[in-house]
C-alpha positions, 0 to 999 in steps of 0.5 A: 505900358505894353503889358500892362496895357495888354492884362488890364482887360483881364484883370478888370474882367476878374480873371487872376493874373498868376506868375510862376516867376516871383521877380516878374510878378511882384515887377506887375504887382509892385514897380508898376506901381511906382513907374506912372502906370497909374489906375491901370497898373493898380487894377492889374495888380490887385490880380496878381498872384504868385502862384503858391497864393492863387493855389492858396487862395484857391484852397481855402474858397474850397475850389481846389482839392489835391489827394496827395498819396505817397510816391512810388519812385524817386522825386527829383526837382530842380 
């Protein structure tokens, strides 16, 4: 309820609610859902977005543009 209570400003102000951790986003845009959040966790929801969505979303509406060039050292990820 805290947090849902806490985003639900925000979201009915448009702003998009991005999660970098998939479990914890689909928690807001889905289990809320089913938990007796109601009205407000449906607003919350409908602006949360994995990240790789919101970056997706971004592009096609052309507001998000990446020059990628190739790398001049090694990648590491984790």
């Amino acid at each position: 309820g805290a947090l849902i209570d806490a985003l639900l400003p925000l979201a009915q102000a448009g702003v998009p609610i991005v999660g970098l951790e998939p479990s914890c986003l689909l928690t807001l845009r889905d289990e809320t859902l089913v938990m007796g959040f109601g009205d407000k966790a449906q607003a919350v929801a409908k602006q949360a977005l994995l990240f790789e969505e919101f970056i997706a979303r971004e592009r096609k509406a052309g507001r998000f543009e990446l020059a990628l060039k190739p790398a001049t050292a090694p990648i590491l990820l984790h």
